[in-house]
N, CA, C and O atoms as CSV, one atom per row, in Angstrom:
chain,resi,resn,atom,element,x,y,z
A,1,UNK,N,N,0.845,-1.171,0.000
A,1,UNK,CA,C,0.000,0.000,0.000
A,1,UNK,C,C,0.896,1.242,0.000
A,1,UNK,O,O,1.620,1.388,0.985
A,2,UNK,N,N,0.947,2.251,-1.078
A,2,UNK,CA,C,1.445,3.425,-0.982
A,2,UNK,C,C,0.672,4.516,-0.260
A,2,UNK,O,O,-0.539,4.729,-0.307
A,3,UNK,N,N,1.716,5.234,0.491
A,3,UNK,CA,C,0.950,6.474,1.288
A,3,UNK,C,C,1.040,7.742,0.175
A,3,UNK,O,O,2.040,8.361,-0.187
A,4,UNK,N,N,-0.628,7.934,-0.311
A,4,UNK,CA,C,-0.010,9.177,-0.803
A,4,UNK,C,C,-0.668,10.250,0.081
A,4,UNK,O,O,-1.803,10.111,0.536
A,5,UNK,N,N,0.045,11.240,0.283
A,5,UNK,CA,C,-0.015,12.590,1.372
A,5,UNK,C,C,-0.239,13.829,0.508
A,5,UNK,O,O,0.555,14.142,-0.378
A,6,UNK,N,N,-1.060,14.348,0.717
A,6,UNK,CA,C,-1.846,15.275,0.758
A,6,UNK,C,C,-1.778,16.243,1.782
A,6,UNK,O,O,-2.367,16.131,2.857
A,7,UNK,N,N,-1.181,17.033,1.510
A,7,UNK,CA,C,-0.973,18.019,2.758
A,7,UNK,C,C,-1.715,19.100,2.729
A,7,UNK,O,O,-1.863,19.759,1.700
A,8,UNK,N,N,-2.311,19.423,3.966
A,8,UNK,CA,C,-3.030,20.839,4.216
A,8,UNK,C,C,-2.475,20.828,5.652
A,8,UNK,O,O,-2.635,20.031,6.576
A,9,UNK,N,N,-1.800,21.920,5.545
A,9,UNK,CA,C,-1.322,22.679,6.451
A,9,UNK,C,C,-1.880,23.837,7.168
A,9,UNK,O,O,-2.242,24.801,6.494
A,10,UNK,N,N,-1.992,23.865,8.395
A,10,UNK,CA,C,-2.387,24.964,8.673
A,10,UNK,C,C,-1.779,25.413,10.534
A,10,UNK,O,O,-1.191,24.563,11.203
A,11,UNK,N,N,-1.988,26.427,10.925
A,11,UNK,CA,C,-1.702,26.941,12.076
A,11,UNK,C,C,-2.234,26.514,13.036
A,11,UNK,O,O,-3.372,26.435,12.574
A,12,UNK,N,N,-2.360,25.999,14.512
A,12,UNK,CA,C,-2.746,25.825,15.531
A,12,UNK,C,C,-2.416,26.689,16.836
A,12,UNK,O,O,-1.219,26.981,16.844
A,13,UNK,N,N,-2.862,27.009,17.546
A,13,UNK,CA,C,-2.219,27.458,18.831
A,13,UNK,C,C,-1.445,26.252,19.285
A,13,UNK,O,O,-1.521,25.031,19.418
A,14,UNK,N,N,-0.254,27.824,19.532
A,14,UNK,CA,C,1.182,27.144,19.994
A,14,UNK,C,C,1.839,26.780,19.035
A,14,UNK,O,O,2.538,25.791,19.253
A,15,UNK,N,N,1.898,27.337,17.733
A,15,UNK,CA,C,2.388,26.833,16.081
A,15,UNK,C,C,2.344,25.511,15.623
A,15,UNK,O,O,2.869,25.091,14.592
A,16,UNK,N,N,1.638,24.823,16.507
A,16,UNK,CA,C,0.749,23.189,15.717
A,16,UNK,C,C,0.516,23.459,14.475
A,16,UNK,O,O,-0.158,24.408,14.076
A,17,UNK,N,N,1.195,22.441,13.645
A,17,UNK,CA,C,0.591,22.248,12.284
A,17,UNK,C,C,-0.266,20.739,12.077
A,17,UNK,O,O,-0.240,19.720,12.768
A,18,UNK,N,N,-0.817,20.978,11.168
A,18,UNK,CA,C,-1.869,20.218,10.755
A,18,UNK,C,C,-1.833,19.226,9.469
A,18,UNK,O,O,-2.174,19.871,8.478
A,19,UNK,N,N,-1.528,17.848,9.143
A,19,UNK,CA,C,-1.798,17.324,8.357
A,19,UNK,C,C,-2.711,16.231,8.077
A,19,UNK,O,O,-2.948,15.440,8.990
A,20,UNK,N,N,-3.433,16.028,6.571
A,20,UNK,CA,C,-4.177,14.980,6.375
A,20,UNK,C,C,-3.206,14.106,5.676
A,20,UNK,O,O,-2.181,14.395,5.060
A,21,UNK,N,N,-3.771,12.976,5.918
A,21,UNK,CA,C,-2.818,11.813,5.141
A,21,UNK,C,C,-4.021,10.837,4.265
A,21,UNK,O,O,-4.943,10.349,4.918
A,22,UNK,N,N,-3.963,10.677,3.255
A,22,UNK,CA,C,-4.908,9.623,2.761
A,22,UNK,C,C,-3.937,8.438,2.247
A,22,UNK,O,O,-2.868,8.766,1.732
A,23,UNK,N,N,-4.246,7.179,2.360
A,23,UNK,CA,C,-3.882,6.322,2.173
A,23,UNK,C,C,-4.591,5.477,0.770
A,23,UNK,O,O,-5.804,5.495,0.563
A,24,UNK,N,N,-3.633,4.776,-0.094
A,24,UNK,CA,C,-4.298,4.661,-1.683
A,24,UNK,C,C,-3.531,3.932,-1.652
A,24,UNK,O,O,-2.364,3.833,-1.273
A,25,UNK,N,N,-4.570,3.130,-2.283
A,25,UNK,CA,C,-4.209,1.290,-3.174
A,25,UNK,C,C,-3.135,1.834,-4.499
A,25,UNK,O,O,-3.034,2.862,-5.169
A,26,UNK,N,N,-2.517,0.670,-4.438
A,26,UNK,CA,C,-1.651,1.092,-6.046
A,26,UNK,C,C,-2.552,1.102,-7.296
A,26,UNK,O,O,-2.210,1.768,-8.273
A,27,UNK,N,N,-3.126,0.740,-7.297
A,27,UNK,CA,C,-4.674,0.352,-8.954
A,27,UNK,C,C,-4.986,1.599,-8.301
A,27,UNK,O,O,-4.947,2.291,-9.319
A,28,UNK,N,N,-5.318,2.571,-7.209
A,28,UNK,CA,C,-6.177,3.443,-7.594
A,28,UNK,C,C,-5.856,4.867,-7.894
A,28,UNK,O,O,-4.893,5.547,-7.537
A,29,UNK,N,N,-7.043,5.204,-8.745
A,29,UNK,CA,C,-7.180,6.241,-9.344
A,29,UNK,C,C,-6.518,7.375,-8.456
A,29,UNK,O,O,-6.477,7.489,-7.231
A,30,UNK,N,N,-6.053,8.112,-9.383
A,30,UNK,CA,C,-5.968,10.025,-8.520
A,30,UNK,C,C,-6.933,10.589,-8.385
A,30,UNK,O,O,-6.639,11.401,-7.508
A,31,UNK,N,N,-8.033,10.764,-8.667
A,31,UNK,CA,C,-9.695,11.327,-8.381
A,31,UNK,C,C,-10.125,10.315,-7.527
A,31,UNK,O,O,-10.833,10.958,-6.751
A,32,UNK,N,N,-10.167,9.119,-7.144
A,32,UNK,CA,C,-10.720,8.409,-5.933
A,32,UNK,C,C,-9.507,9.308,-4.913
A,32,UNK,O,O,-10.042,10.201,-4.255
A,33,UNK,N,N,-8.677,9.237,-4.804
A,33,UNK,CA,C,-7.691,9.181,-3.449
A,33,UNK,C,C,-8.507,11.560,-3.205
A,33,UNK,O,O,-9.008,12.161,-2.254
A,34,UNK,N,N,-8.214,11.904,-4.409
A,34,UNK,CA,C,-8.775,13.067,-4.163
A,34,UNK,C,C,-10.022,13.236,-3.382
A,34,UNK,O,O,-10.001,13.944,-2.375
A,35,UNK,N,N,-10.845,12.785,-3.673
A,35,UNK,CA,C,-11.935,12.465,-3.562
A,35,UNK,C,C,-12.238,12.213,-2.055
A,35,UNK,O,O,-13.240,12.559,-1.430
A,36,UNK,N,N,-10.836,11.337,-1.485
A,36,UNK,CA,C,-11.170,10.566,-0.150
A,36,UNK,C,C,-10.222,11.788,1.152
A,36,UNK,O,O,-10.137,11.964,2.367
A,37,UNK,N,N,-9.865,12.167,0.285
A,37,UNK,CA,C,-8.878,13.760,0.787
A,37,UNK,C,C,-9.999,15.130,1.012
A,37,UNK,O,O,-9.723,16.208,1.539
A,38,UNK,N,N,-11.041,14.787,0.557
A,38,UNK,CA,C,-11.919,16.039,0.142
A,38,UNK,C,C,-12.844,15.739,1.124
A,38,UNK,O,O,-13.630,16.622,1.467
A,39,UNK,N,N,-12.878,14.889,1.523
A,39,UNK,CA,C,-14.265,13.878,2.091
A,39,UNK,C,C,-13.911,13.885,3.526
A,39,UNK,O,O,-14.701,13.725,4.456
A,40,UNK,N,N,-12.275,14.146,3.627
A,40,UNK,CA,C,-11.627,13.918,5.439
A,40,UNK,C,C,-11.493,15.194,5.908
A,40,UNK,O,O,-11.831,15.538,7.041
A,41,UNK,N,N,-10.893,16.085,4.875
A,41,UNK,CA,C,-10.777,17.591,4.682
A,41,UNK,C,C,-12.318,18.246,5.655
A,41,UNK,O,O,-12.504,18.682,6.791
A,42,UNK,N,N,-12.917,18.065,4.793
A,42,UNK,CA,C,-14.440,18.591,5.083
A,42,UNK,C,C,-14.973,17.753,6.910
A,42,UNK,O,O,-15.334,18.417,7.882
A,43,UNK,N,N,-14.870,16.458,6.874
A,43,UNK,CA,C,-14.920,16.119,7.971
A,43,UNK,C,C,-14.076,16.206,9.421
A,43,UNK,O,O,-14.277,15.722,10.534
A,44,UNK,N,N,-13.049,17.053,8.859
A,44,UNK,CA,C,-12.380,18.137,9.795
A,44,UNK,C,C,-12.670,18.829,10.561
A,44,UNK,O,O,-12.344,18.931,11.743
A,45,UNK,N,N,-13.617,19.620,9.660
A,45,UNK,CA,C,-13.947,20.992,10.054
A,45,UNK,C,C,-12.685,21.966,10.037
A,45,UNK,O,O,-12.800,23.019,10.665
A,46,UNK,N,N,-11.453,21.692,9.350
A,46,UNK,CA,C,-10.809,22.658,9.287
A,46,UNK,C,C,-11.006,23.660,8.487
A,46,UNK,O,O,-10.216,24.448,9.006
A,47,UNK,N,N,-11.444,24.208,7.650
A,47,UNK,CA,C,-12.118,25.292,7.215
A,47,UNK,C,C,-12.721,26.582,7.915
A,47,UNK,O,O,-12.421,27.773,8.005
A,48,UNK,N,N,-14.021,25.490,8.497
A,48,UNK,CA,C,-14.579,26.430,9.812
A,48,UNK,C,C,-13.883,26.859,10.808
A,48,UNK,O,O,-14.342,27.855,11.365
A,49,UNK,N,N,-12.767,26.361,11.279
A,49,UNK,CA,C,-11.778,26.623,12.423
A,49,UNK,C,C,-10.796,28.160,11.699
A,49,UNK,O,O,-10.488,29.305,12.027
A,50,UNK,N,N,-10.679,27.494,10.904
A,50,UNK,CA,C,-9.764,29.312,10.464
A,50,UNK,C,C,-10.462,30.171,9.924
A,50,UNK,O,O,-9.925,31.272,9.796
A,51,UNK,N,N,-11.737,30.027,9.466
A,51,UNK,CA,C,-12.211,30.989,9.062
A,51,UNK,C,C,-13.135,31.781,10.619
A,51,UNK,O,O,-13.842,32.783,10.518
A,52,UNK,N,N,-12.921,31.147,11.730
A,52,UNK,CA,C,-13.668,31.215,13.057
A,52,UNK,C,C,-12.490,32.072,13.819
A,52,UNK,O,O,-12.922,32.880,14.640
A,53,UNK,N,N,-11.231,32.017,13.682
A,53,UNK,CA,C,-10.296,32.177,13.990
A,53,UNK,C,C,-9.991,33.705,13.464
A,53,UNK,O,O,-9.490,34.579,14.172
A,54,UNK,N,N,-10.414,33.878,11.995
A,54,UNK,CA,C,-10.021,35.363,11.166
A,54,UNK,C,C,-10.628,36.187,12.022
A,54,UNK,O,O,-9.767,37.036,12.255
A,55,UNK,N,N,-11.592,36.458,12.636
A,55,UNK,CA,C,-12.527,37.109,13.637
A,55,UNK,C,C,-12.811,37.172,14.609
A,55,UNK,O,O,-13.582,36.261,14.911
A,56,UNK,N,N,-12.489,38.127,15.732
A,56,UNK,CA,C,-12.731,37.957,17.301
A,56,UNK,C,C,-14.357,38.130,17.287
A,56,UNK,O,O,-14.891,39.093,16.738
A,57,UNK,N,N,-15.003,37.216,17.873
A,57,UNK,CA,C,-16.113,37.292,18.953
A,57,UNK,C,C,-16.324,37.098,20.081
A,57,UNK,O,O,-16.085,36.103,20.765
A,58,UNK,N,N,-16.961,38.404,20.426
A,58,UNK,CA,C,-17.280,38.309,21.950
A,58,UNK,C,C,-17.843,37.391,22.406
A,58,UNK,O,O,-18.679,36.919,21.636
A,59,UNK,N,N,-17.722,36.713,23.727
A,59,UNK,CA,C,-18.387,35.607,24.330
A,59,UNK,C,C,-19.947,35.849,24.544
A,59,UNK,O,O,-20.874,35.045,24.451
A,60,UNK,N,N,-19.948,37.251,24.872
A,60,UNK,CA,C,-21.548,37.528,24.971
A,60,UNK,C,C,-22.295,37.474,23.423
A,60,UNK,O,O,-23.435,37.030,23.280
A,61,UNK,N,N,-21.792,37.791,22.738
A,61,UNK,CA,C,-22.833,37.587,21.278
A,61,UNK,C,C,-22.599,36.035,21.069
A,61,UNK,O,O,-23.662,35.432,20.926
A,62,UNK,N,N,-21.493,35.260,21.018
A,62,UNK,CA,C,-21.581,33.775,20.801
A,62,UNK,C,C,-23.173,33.015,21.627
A,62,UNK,O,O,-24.117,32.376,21.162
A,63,UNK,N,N,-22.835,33.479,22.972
A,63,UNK,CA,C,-23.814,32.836,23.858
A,63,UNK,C,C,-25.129,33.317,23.615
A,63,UNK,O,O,-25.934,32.396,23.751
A,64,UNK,N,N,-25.714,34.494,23.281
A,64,UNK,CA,C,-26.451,35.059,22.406
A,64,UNK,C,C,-27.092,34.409,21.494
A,64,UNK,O,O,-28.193,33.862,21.542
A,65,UNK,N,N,-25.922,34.552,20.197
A,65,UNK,CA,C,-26.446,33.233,19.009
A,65,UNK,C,C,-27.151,31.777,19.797
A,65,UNK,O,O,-28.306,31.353,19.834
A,66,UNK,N,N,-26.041,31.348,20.297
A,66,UNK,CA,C,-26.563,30.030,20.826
A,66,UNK,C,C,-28.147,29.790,21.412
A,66,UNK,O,O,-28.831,28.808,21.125
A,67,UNK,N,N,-28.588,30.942,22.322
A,67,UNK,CA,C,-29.697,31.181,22.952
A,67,UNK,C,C,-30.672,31.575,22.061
A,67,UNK,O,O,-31.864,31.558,22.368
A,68,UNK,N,N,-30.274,31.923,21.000
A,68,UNK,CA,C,-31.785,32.345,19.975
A,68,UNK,C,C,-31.724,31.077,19.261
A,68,UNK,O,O,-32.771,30.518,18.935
A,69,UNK,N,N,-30.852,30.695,19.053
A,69,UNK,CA,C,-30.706,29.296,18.342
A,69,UNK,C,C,-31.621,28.115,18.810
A,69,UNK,O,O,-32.505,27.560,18.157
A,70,UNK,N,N,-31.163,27.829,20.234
A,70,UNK,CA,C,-32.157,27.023,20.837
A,70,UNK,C,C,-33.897,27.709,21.065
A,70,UNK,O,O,-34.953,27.170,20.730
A,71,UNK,N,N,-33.785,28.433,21.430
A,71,UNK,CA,C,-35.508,28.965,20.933
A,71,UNK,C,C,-35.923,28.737,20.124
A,71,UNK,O,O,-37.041,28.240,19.987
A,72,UNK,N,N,-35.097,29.045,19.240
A,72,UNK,CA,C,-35.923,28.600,17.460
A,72,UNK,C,C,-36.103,27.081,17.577
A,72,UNK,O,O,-37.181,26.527,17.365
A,73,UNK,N,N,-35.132,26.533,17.879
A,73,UNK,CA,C,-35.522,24.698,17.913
A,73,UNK,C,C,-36.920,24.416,18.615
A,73,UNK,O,O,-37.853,23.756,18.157
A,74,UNK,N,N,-36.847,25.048,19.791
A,74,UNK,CA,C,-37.433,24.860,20.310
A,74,UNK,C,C,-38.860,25.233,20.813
A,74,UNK,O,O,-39.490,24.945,21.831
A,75,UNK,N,N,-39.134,26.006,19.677
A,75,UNK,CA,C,-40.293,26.748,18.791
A,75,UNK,C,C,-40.860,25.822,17.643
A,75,UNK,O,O,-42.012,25.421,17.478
A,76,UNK,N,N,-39.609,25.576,16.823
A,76,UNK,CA,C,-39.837,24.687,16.082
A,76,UNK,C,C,-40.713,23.235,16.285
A,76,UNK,O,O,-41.753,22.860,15.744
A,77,UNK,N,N,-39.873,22.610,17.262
A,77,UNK,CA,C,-40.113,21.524,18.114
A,77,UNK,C,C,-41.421,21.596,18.422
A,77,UNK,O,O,-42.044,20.645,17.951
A,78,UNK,N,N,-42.179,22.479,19.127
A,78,UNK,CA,C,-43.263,22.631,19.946
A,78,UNK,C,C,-44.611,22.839,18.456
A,78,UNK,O,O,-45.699,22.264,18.401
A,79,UNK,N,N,-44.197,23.547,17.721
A,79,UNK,CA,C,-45.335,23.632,16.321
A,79,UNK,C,C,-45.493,25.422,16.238
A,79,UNK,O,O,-46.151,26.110,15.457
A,80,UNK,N,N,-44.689,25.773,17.268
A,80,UNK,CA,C,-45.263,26.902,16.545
A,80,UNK,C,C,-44.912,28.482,15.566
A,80,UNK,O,O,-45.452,29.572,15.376
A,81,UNK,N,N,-43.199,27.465,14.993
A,81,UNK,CA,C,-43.234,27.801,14.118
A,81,UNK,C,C,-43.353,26.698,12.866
A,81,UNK,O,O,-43.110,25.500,13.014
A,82,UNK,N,N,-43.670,27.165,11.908
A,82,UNK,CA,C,-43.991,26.095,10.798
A,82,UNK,C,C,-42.634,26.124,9.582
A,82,UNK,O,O,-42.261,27.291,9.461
A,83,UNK,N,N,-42.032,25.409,8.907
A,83,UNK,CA,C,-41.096,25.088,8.047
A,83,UNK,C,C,-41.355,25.983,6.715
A,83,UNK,O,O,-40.608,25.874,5.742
């Protein structure tokens, strides 16, 4: 089994870097192994982490969001808001 590596790099607190590794059969394709890189990528959530990171928010508007958030569910939940 060849390792092919795929690197996305990125910053962590405390200068942690970050890599994905996908692992690929010799028969397989470069669009499957992409594919399975795109698929781990996303199931990361590293994206959301630096783009969460470009922007300070206050703890009081986070907790905020969160609290209208659950109302709405829970509005939802109950019927009386409709979809």
């Amino acid at each position: 089994m060849n390792n092919i590596t795929f690197a996305a790099h990125y910053s962590l607190k405390g200068g942690i870097k970050a890599m994905l590794i996908i692992d690929s059969k010799d028969c397989e394709n470069i669009d499957k192994a992409l594919k399975k890189y795109k698929k781990k990528f996303e199931k990361s959530k590293t994206l959301l982490q630096l783009r969460e990171r470009q922007t300070f928010t206050k703890p009081s508007i986070t907790r905020r969001a969160q609290v209208l958030k659950a109302i709405y569910k829970q509005k939802l939940a109950s019927g009386q808001i409709e979809e």
